[in-house]
CHARMM internal coordinates of N, CA and C (Angstrom, degrees):
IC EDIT
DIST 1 N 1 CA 1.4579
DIST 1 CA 1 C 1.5290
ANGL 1 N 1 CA 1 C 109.88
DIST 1 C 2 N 1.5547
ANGL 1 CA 1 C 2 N 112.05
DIHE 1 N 1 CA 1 C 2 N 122.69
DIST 2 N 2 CA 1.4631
ANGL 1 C 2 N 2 CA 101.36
DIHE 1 CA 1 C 2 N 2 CA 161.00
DIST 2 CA 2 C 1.3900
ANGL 2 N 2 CA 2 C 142.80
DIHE 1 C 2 N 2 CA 2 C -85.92
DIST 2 C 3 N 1.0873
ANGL 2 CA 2 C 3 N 117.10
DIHE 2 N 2 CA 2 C 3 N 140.23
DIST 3 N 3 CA 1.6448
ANGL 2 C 3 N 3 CA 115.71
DIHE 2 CA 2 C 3 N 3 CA 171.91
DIST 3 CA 3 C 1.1694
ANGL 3 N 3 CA 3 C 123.51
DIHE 2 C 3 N 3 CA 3 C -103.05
DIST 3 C 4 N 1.8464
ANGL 3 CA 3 C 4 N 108.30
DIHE 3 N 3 CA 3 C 4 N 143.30
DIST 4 N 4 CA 1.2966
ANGL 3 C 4 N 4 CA 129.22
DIHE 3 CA 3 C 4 N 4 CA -153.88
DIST 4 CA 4 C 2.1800
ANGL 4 N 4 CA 4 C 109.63
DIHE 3 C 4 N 4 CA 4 C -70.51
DIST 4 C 5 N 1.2079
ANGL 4 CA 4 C 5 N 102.66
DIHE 4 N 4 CA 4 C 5 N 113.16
DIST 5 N 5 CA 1.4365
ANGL 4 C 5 N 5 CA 104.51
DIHE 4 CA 4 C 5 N 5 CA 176.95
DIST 5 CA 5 C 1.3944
ANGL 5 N 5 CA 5 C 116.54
DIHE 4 C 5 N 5 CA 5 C -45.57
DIST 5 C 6 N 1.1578
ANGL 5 CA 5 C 6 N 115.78
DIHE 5 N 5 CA 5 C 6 N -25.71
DIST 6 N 6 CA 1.5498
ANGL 5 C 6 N 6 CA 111.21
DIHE 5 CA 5 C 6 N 6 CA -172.69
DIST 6 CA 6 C 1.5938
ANGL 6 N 6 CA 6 C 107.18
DIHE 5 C 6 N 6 CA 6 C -136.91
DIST 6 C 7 N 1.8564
ANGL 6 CA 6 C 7 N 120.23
DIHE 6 N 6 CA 6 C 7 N 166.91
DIST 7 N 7 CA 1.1840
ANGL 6 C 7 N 7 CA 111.69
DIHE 6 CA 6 C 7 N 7 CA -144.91
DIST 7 CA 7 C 1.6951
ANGL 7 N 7 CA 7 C 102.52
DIHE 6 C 7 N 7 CA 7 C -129.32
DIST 7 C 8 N 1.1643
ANGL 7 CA 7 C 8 N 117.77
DIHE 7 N 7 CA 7 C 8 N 159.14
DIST 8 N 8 CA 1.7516
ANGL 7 C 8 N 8 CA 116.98
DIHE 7 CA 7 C 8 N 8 CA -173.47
DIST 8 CA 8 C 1.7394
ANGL 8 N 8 CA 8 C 95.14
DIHE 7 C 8 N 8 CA 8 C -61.21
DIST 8 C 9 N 1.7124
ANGL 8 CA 8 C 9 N 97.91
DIHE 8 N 8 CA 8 C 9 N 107.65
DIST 9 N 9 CA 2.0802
ANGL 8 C 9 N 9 CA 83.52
DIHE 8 CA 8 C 9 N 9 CA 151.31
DIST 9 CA 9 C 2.0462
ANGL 9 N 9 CA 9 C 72.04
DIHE 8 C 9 N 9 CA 9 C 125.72
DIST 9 C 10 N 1.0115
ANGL 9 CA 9 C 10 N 126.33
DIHE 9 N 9 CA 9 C 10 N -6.37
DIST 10 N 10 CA 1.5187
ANGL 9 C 10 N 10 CA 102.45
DIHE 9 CA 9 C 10 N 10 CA -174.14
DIST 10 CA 10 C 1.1338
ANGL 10 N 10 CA 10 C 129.25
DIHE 9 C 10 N 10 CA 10 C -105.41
DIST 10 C 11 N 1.2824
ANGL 10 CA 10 C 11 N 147.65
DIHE 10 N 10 CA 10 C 11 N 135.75
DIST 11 N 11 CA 1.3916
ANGL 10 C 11 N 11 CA 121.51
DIHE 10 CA 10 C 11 N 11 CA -165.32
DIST 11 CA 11 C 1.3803
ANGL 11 N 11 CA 11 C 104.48
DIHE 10 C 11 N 11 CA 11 C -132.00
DIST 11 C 12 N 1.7233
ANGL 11 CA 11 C 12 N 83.93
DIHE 11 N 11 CA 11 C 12 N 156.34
DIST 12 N 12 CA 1.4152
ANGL 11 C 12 N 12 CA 115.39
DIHE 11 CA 11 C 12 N 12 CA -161.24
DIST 12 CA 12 C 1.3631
ANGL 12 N 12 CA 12 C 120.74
DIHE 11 C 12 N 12 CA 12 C -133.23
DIST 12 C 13 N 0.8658
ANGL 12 CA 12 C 13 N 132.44
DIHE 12 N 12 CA 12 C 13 N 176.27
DIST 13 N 13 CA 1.7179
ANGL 12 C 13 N 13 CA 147.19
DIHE 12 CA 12 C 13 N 13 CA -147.02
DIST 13 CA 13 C 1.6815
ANGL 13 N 13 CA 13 C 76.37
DIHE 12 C 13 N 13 CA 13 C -126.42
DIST 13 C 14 N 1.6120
ANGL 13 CA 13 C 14 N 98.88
DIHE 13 N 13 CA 13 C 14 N 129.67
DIST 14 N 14 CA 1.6168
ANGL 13 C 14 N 14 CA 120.58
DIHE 13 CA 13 C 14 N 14 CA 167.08
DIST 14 CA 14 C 1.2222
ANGL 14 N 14 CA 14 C 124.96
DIHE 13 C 14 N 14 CA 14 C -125.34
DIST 14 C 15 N 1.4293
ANGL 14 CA 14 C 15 N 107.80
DIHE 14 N 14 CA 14 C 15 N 96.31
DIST 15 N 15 CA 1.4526
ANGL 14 C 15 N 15 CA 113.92
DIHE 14 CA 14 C 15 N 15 CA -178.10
DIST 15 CA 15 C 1.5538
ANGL 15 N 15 CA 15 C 144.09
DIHE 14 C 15 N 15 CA 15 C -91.24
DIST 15 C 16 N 1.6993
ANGL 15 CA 15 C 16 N 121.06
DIHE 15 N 15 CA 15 C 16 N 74.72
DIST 16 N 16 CA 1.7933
ANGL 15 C 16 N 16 CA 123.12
DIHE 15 CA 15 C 16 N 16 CA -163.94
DIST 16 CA 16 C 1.1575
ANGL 16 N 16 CA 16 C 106.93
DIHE 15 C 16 N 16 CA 16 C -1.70
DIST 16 C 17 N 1.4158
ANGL 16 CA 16 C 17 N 110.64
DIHE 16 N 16 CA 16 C 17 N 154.11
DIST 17 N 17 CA 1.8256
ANGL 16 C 17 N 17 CA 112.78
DIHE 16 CA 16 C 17 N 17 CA 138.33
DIST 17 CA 17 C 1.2608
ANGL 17 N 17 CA 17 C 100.43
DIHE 16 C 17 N 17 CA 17 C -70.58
DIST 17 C 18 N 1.6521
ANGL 17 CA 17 C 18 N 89.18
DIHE 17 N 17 CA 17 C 18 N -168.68
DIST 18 N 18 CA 1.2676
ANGL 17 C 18 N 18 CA 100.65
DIHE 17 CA 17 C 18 N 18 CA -170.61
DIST 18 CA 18 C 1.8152
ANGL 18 N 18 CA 18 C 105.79
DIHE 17 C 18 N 18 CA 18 C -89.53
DIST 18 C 19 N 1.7167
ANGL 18 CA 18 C 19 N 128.45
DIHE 18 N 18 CA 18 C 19 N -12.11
DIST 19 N 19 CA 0.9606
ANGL 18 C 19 N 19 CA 148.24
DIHE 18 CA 18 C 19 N 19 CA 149.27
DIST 19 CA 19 C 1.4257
ANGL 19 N 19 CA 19 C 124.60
DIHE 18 C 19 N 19 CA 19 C -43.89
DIST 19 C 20 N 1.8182
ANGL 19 CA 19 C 20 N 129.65
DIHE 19 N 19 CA 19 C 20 N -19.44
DIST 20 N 20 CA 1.0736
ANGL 19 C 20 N 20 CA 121.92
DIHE 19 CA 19 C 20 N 20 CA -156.22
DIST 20 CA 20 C 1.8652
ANGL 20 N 20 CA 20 C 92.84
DIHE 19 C 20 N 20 CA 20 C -159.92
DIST 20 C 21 N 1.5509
ANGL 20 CA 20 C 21 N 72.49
DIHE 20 N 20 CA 20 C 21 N 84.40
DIST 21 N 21 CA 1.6906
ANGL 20 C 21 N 21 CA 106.40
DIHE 20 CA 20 C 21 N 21 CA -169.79
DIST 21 CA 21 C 1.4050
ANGL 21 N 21 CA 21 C 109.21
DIHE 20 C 21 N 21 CA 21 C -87.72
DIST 21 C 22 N 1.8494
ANGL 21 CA 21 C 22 N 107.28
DIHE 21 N 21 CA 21 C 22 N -16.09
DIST 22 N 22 CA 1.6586
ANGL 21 C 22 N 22 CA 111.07
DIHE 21 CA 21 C 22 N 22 CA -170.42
DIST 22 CA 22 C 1.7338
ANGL 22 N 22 CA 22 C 96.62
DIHE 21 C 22 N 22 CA 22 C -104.50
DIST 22 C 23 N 1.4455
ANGL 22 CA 22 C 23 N 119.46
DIHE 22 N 22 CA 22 C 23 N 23.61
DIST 23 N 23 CA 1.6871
ANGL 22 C 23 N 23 CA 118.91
DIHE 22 CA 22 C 23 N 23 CA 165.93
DIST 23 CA 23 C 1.0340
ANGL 23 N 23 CA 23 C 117.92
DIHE 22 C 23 N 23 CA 23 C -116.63
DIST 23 C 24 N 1.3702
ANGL 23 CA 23 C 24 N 144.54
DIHE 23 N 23 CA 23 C 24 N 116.48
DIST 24 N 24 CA 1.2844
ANGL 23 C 24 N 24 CA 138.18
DIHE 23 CA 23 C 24 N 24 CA -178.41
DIST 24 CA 24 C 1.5183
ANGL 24 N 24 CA 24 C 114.23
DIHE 23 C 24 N 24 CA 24 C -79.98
DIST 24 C 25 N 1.6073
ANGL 24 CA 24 C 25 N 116.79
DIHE 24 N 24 CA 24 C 25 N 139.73
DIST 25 N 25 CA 1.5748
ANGL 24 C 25 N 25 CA 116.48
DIHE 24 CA 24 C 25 N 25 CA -179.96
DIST 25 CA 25 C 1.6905
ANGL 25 N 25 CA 25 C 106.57
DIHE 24 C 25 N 25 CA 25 C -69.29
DIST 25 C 26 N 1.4420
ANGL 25 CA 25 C 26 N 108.67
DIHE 25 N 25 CA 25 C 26 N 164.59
DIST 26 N 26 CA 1.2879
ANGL 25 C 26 N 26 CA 107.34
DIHE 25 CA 25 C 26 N 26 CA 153.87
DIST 26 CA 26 C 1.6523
ANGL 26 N 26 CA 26 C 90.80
DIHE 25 C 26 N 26 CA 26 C 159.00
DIST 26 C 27 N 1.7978
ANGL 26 CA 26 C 27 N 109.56
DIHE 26 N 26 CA 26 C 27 N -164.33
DIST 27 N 27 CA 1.2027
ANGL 26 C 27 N 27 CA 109.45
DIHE 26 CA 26 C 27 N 27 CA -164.33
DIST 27 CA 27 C 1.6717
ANGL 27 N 27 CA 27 C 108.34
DIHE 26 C 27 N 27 CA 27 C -100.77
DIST 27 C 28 N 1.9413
ANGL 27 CA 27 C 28 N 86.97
DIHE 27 N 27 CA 27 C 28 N 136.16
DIST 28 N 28 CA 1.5735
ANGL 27 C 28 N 28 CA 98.39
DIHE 27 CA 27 C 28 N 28 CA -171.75
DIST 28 CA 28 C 1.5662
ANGL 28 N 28 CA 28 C 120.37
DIHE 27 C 28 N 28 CA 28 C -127.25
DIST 28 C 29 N 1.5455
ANGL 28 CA 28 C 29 N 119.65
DIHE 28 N 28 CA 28 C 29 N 143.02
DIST 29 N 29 CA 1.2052
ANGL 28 C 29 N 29 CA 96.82
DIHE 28 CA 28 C 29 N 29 CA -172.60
DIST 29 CA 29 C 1.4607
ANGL 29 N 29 CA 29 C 99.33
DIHE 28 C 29 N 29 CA 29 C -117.53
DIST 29 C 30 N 1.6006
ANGL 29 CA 29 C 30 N 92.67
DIHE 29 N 29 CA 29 C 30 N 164.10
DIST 30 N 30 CA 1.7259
ANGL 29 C 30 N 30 CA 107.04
DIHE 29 CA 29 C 30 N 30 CA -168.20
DIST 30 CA 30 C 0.9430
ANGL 30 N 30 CA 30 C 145.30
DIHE 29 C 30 N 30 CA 30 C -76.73
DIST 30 C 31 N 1.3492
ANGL 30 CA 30 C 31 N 135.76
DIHE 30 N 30 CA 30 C 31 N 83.80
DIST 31 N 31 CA 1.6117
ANGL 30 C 31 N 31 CA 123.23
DIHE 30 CA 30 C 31 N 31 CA -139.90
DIST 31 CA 31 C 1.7228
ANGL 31 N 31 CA 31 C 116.91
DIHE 30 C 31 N 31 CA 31 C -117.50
DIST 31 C 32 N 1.2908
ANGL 31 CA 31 C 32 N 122.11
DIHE 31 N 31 CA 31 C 32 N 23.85
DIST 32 N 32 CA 1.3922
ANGL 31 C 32 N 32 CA 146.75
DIHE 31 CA 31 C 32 N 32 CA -177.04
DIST 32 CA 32 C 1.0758
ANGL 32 N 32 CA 32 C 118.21
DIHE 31 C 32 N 32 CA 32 C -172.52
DIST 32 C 33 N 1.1159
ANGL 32 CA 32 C 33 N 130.78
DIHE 32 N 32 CA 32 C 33 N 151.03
DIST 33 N 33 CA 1.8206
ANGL 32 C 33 N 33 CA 143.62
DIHE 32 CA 32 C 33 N 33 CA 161.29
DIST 33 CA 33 C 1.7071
ANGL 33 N 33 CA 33 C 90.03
DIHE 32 C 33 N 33 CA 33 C -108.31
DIST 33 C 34 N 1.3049
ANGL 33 CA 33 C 34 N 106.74
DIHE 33 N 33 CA 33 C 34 N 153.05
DIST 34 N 34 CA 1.3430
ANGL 33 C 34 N 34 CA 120.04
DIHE 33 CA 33 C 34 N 34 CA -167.91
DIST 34 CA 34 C 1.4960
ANGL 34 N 34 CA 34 C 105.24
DIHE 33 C 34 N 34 CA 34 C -157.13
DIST 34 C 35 N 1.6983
ANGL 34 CA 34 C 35 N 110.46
DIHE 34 N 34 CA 34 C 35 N 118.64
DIST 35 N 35 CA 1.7055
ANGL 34 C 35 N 35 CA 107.41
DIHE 34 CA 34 C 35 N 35 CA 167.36
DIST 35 CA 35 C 1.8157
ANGL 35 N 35 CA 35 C 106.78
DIHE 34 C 35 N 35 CA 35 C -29.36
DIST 35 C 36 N 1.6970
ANGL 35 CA 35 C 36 N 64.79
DIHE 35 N 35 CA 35 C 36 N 143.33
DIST 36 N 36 CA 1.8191
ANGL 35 C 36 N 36 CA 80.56
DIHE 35 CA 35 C 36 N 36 CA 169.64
DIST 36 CA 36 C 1.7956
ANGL 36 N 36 CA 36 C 113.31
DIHE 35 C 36 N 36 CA 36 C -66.42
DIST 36 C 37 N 1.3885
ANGL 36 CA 36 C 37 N 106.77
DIHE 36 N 36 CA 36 C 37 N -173.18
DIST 37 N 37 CA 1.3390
ANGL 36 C 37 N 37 CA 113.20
DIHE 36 CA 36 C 37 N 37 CA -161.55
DIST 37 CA 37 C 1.2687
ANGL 37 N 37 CA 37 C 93.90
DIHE 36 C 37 N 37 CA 37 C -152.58
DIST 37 C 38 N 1.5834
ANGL 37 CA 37 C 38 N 114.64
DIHE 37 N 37 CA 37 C 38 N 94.72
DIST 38 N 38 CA 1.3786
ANGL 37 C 38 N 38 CA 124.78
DIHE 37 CA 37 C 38 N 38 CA -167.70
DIST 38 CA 38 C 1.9509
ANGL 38 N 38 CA 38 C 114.31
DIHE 37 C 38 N 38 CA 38 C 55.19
DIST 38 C 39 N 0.7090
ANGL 38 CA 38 C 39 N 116.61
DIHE 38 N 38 CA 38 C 39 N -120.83
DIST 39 N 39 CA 1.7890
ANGL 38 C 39 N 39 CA 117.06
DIHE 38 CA 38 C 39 N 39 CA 179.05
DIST 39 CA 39 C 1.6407
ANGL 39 N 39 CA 39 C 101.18
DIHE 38 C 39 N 39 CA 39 C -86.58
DIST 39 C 40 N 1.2074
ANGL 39 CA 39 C 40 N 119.93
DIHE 39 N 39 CA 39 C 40 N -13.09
DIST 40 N 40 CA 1.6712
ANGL 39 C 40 N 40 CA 105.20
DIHE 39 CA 39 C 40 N 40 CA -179.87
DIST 40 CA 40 C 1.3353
ANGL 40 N 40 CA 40 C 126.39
DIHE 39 C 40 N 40 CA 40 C -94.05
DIST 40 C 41 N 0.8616
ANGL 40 CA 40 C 41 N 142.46
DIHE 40 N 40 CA 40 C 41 N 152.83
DIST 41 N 41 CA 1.2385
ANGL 40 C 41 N 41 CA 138.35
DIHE 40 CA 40 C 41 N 41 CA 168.75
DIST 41 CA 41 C 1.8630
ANGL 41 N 41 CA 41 C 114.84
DIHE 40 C 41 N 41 CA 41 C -93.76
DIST 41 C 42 N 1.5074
ANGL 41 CA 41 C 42 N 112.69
DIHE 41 N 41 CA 41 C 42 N 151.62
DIST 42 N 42 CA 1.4919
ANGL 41 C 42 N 42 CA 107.49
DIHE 41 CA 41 C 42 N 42 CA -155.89
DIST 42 CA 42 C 1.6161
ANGL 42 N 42 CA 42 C 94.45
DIHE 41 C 42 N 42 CA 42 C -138.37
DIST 42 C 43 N 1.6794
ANGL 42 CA 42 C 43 N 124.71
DIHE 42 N 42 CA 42 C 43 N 144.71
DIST 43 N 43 CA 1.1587
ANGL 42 C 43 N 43 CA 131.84
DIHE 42 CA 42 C 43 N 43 CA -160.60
DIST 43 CA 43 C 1.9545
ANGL 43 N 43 CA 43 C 98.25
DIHE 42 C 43 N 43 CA 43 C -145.57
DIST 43 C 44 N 1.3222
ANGL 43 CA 43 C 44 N 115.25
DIHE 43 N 43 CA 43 C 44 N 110.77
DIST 44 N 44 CA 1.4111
ANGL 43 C 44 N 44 CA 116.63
DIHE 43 CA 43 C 44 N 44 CA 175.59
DIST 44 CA 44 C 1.7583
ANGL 44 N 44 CA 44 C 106.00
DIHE 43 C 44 N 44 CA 44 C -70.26
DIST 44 C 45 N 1.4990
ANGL 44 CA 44 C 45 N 125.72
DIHE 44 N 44 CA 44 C 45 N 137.28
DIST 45 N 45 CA 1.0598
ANGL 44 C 45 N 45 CA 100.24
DIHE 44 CA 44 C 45 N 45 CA -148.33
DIST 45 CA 45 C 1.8918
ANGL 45 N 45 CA 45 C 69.66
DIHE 44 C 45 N 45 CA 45 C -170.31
DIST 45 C 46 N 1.8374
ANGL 45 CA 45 C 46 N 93.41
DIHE 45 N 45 CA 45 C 46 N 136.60
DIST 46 N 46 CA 1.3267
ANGL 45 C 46 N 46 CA 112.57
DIHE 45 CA 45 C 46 N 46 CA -160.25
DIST 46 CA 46 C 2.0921
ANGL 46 N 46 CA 46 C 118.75
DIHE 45 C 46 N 46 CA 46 C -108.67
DIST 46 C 47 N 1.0340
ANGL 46 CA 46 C 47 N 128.51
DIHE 46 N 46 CA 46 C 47 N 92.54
DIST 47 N 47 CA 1.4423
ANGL 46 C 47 N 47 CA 121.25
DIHE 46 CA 46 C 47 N 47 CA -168.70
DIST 47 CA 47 C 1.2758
ANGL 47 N 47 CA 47 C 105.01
DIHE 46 C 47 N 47 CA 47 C -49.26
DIST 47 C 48 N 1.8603
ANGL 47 CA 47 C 48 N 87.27
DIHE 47 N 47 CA 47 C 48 N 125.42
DIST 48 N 48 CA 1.9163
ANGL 47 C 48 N 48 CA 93.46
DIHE 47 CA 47 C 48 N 48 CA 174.61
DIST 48 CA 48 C 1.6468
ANGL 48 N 48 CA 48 C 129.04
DIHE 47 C 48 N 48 CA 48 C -56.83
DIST 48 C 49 N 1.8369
ANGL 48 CA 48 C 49 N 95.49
DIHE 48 N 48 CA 48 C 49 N -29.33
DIST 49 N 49 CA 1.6702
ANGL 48 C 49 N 49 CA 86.58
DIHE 48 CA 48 C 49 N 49 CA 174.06
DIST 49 CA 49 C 1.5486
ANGL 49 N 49 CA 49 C 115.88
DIHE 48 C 49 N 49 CA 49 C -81.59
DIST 49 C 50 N 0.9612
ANGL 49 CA 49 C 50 N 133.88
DIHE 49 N 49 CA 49 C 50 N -58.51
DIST 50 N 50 CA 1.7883
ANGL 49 C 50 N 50 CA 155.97
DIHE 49 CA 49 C 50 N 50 CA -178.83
DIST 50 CA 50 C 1.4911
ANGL 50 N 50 CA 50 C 96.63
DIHE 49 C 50 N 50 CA 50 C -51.59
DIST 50 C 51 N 1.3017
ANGL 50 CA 50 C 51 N 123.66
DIHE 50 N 50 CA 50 C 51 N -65.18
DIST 51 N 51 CA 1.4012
ANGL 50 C 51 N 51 CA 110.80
DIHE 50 CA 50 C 51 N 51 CA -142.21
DIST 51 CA 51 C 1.1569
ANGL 51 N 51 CA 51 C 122.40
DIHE 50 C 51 N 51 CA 51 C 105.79
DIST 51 C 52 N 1.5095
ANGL 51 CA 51 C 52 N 124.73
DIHE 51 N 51 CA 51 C 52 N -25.23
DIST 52 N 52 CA 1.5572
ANGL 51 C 52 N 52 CA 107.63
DIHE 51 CA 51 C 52 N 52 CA -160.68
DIST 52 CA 52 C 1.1705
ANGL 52 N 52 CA 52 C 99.98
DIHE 51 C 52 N 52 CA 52 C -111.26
DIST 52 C 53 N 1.4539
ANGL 52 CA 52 C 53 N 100.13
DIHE 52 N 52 CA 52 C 53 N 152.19
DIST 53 N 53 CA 1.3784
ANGL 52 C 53 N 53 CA 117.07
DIHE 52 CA 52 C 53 N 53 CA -156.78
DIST 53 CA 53 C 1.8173
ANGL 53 N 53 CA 53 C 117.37
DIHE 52 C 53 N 53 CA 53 C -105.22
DIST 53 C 54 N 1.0230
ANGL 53 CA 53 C 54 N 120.42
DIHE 53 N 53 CA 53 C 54 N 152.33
DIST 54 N 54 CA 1.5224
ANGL 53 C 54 N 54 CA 127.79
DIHE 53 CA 53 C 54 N 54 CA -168.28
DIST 54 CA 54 C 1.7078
ANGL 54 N 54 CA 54 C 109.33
DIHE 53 C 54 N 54 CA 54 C -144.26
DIST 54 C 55 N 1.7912
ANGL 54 CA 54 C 55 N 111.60
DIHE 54 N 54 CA 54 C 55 N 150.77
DIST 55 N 55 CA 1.2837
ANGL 54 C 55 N 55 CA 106.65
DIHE 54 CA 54 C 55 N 55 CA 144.52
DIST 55 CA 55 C 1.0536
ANGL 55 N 55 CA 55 C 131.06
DIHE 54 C 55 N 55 CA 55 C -101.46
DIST 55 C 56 N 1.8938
ANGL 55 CA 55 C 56 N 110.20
DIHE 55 N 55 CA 55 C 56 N 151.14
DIST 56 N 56 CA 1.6722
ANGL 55 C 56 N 56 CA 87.54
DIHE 55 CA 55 C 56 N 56 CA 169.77
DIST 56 CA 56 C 1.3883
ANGL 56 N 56 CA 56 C 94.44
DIHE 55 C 56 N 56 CA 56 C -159.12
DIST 56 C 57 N 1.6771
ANGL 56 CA 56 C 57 N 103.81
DIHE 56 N 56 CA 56 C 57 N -173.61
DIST 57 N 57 CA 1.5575
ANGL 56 C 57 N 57 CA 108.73
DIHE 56 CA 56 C 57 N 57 CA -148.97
DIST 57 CA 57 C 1.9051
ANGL 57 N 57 CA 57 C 93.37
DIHE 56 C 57 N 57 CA 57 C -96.50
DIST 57 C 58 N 1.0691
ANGL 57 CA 57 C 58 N 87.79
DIHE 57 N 57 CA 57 C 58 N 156.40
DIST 58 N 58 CA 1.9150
ANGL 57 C 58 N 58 CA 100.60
DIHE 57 CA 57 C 58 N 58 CA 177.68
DIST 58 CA 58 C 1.4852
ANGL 58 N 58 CA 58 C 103.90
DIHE 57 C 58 N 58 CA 58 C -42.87
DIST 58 C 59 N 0.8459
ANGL 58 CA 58 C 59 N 100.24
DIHE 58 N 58 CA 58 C 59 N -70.97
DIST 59 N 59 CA 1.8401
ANGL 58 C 59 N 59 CA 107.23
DIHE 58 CA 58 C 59 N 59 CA -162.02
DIST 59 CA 59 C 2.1062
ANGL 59 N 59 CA 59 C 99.64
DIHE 58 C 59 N 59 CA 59 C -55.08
DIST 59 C 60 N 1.4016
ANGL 59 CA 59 C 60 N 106.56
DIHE 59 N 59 CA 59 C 60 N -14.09
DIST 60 N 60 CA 1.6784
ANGL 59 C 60 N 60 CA 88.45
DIHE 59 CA 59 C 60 N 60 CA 169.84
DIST 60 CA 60 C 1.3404
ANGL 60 N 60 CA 60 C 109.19
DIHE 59 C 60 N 60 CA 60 C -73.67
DIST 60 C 61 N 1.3823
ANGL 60 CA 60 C 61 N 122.04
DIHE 60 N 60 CA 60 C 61 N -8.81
DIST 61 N 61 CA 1.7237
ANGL 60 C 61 N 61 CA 112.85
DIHE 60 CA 60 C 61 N 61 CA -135.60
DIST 61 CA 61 C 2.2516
ANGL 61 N 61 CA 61 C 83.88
DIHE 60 C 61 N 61 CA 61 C -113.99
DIST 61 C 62 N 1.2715
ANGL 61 CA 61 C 62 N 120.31
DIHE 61 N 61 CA 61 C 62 N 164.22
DIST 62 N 62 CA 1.7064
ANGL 61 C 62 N 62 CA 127.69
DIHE 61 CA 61 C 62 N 62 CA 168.29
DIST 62 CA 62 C 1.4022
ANGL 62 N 62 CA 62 C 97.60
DIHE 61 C 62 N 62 CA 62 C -174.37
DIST 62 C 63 N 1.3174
ANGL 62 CA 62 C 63 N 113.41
DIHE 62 N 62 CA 62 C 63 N 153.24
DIST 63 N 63 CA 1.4066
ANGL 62 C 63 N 63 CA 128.38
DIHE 62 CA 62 C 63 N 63 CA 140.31
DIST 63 CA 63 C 1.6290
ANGL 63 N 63 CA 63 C 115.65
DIHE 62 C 63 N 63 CA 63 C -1.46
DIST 63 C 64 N 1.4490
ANGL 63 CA 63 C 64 N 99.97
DIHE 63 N 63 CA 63 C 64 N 129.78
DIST 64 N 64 CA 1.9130
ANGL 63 C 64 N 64 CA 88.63
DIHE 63 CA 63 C 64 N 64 CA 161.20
DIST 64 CA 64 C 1.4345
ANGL 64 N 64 CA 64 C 96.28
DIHE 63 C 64 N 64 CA 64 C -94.49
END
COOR INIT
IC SEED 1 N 1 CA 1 C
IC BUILD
């Protein structure tokens, strides 16, 4: 079983693929852990300025 790199309440810098050109990066905080999605693991996770909220896969999400 894997466990989630990062923790409810922390925020992080969210960076698109290169597929998801209509999301803008920036800093997000963490407000779910979420089964993975095939080998990744996935975290619902809320923009500090806007509010609105998105999922996305581990490897979008690092340290600011």
């Amino acid at each position: 079983m894997q466990l989630h790199k990062f923790k409810i309440g922390e925020s992080l810098v969210y960076s698109p693929g290169r597929f998801d050109f209509l999301k803008a990066a920036g800093l997000f905080e963490v407000t779910r852990l979420l089964p993975p999605l095939g080998v990744e693991l996935q975290y619902r996770v809320k923009d500090v300025a806007s509010g609105q909220e998105r999922v996305v896969r581990e490897s979008q999400l690092h340290q600011p």
